[in-house]
C-alpha positions as CSV (number, residue, x, y, z in Angstrom):
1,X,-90.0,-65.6,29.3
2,X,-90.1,-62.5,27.3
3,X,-92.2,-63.1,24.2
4,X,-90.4,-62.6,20.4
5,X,-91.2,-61.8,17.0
6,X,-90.1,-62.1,14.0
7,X,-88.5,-58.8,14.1
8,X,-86.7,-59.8,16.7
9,X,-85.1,-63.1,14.7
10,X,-85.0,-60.9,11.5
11,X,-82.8,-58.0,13.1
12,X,-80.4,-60.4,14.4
13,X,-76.8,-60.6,12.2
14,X,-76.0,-63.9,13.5
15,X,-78.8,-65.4,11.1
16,X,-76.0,-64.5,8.2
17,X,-73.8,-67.5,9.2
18,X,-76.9,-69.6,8.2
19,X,-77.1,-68.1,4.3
20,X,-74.9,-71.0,2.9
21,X,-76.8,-73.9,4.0
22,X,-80.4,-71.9,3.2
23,X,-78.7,-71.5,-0.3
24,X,-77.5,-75.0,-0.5
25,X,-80.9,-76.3,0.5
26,X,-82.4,-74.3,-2.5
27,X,-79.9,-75.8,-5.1
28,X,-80.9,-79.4,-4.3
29,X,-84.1,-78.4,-5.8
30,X,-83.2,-79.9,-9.2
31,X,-85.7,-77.0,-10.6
32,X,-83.8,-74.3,-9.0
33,X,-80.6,-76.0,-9.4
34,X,-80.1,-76.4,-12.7
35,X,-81.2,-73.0,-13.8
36,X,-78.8,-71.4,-11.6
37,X,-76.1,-73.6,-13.1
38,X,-77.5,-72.6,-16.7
39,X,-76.4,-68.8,-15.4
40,X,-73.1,-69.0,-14.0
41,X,-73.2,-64.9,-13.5
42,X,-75.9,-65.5,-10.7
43,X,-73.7,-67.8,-8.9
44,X,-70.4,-66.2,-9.4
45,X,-71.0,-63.2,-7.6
46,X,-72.6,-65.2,-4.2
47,X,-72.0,-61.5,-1.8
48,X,-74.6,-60.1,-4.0
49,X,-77.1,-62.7,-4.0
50,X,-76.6,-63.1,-0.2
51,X,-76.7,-58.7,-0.3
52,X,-80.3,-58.9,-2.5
53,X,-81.6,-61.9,-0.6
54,X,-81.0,-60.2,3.2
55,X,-82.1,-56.7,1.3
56,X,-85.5,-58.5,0.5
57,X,-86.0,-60.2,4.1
58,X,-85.5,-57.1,6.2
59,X,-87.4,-54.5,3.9
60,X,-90.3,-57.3,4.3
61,X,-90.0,-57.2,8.2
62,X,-88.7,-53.8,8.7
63,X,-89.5,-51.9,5.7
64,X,-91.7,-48.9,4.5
65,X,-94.4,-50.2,1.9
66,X,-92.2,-47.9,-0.6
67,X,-89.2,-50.2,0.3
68,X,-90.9,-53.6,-0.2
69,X,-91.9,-52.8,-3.3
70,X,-88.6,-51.8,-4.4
71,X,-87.3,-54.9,-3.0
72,X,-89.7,-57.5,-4.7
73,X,-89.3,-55.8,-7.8
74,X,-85.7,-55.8,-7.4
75,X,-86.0,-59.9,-6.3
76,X,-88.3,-60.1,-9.9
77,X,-85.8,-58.3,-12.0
78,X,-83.2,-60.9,-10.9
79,X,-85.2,-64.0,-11.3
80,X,-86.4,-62.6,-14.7
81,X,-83.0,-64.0,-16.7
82,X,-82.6,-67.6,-14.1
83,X,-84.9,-69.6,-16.3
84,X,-84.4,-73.3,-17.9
85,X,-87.1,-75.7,-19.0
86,X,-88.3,-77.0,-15.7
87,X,-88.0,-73.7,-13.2
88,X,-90.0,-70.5,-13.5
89,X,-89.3,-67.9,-10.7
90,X,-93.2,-67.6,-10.4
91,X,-93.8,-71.2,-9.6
92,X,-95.5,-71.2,-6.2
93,X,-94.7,-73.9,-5.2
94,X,-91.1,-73.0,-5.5
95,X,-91.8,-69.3,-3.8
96,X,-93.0,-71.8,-0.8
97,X,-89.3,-73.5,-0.8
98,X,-87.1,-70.6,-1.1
99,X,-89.5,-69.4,1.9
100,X,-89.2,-72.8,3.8
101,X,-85.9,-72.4,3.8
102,X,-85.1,-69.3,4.9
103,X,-87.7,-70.0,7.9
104,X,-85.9,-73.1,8.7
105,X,-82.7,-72.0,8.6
106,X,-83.0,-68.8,10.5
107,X,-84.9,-70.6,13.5
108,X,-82.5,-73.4,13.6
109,X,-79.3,-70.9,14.1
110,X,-81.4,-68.6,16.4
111,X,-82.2,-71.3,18.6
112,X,-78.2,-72.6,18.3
113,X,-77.2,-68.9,19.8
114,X,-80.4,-68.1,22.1
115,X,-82.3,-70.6,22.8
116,X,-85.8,-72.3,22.2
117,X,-88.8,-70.0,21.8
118,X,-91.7,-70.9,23.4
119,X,-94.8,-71.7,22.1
120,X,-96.9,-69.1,21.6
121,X,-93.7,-67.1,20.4
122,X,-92.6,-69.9,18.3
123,X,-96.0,-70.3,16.5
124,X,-96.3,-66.1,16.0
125,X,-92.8,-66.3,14.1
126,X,-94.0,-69.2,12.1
127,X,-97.3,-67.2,10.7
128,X,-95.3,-64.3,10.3
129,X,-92.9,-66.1,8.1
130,X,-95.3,-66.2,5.2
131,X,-94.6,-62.6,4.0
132,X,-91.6,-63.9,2.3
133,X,-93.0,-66.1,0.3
134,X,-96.1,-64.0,-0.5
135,X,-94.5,-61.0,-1.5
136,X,-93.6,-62.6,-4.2
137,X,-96.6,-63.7,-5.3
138,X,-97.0,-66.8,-3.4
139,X,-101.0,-67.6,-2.5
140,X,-101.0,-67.8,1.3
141,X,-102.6,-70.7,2.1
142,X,-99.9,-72.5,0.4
143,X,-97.8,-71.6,3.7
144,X,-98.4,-74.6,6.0
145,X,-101.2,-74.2,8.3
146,X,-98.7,-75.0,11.8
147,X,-95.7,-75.7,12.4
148,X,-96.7,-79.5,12.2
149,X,-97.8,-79.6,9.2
150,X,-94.6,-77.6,7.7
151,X,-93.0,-80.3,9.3
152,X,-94.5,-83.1,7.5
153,X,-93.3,-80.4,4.3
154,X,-90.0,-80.2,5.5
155,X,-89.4,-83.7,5.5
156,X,-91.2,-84.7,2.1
157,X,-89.0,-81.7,0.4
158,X,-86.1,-83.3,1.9
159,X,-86.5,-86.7,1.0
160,X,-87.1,-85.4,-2.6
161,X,-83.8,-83.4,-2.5
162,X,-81.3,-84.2,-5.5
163,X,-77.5,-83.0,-5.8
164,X,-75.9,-83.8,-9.1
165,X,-72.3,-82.9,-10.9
166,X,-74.0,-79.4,-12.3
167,X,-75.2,-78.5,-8.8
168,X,-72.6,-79.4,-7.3
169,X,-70.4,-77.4,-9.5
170,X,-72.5,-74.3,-8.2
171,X,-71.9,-74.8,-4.4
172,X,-68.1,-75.1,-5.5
173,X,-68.4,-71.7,-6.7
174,X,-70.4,-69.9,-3.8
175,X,-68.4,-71.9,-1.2
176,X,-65.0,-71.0,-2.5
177,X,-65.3,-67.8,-5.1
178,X,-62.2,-66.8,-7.2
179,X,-63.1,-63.3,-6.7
180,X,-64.8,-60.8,-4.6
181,X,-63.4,-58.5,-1.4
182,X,-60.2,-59.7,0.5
183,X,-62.2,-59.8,3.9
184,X,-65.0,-62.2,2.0
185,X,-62.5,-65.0,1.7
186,X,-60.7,-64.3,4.3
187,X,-64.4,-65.6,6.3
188,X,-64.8,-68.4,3.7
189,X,-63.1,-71.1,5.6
190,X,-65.5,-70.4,8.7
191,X,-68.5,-70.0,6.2
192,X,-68.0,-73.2,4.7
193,X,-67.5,-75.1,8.4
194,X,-70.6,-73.3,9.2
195,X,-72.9,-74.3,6.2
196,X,-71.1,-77.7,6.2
197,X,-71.9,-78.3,10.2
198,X,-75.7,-76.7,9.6
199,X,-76.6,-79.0,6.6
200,X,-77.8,-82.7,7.2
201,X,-75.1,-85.5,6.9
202,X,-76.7,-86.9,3.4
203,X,-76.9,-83.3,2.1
204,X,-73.0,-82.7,3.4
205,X,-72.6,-86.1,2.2
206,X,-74.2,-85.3,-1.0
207,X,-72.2,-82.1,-2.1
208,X,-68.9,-83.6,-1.1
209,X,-68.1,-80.9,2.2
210,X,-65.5,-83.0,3.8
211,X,-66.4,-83.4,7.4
212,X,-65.1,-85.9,10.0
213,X,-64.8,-85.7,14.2
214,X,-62.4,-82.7,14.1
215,X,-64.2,-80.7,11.6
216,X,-67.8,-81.7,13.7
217,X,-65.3,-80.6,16.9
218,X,-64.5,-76.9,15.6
219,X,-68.1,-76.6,14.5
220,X,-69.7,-77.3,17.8
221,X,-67.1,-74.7,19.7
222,X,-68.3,-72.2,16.7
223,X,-71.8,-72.6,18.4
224,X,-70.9,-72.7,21.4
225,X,-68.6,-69.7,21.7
226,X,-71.2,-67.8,19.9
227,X,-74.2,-68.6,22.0
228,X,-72.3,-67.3,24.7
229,X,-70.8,-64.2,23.3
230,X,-73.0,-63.2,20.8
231,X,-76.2,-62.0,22.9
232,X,-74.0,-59.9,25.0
233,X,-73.0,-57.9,22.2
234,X,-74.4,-54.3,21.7
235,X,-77.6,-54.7,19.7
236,X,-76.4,-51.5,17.4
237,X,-74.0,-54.2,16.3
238,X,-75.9,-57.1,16.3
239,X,-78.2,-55.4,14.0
240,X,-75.7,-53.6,11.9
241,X,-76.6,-55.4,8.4
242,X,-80.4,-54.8,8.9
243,X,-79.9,-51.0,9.5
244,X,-77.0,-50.7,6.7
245,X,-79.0,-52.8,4.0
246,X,-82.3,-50.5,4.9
247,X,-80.0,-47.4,4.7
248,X,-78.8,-48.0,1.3
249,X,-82.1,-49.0,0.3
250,X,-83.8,-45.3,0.9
């Protein structure tokens, strides 16, 4: 088996159909949650959050030391204003979640569309990981030391998970925007089947995504008909968003 990195995982488009549970599973951090729903600006415009946030990932995998400074100063800039009395954008320990889950998500969809990695393959991506957490500041033994023991973190996290009316109001508005480009909600209906099918039942439960046997039924042929389309696509398309966002970026 061919071994793969993390720029192999980062490069890969597919890993955008994964951006609404990632942010979902940020927002049910009551400390992250309720800031965002103190600024309704950051969540009414979800295309540029999701623009910033793959922006950040991909200069930090793929990008020139001038580019990931730009980017975590960029990343700073807009966490400066998201502030209530419990969430600070240089909390660590919140650095480590908004990492988490971008990690977790990303290797659950690219194991839904290619496969499991192997070992040593999966344990290099792991270490690798870190960077997007420490960019930001975050110390680096705060990352997990294994995969096992950021899976004992992943569940605590979990169970500590909270989803109130204020959240919820937030996911309302990043799942079904009243504005933004024709061809961005022409996708939401797919977006939110994919975020609702990628989340756990109590969190789908939680933010009231409707789901029942059809819904879990159109999901599961989503996955499937992408796992065996999608690697047989051209890799200049594939990787399309990486080398767009990194153009812009300089």
């Amino acid at each position: 088996m061919k071994p793969v990195a993390l720029t192999d995982i980062g490069a890969e488009a597919v890993l955008l159909a994964g951006g609404g549970r990632a942010i979902l599973l940020q927002l049910a951090k009551p400390a992250v949650g309720h800031a965002v729903a103190e600024h309704s600006n950051f969540a009414a415009d979800p295309l540029r959050r999701l623009r910033n946030t793959l922006t950040y990932v991909y200069a930090l995998v793929f990008g020139t030391p001038t580019q990931v400074a730009a980017v975590t100063a960029m990343v700073q800039r807009a966490h400066a204003p998201v502030r209530s009395a419990s969430y600070d954008a240089s909390d660590a320990g919140l650095q480590l979640w908004v990492a988490a889950t971008l990690y977790e998500t990303a290797t659950t969809l690219h194991e839904r569309v290619f496969g499991p990695l192997d070992e040593a393959s999966a344990d290099r991506v792991y270490r690798d990981y870190a960077v997007v957490g420490t960019a930001l500041g975050m110390p680096a033994e705060l990352w997990p030391a294994d995969r096992e023991a950021f899976g004992r973190y992943w569940r605590e996290q979990l169970a500590g998970l909270e989803v109130d009316d204020r959240v919820r109001a937030v996911s309302v508005q990043l799942l079904r925007p009243a504005s933004g480009p024709l061809w961005m909600r022409a996708l939401m209906p797919m977006a939110r089947l994919a975020t609702a099918g990628l989340l756990s039942p109590p969190l789908r439960e939680a933010y009231a995504l409707p789901w029942d046997d059809r819904r879990q039924r159109r999901f599961d042929r989503l996955m499937d008909v992408t796992a065996r389309v999608y690697p047989r696509l051209p890799a200049r398309l594939r990787h399309w968003p990486k080398n767009h966002l990194l153009k812009r970026l300089g």
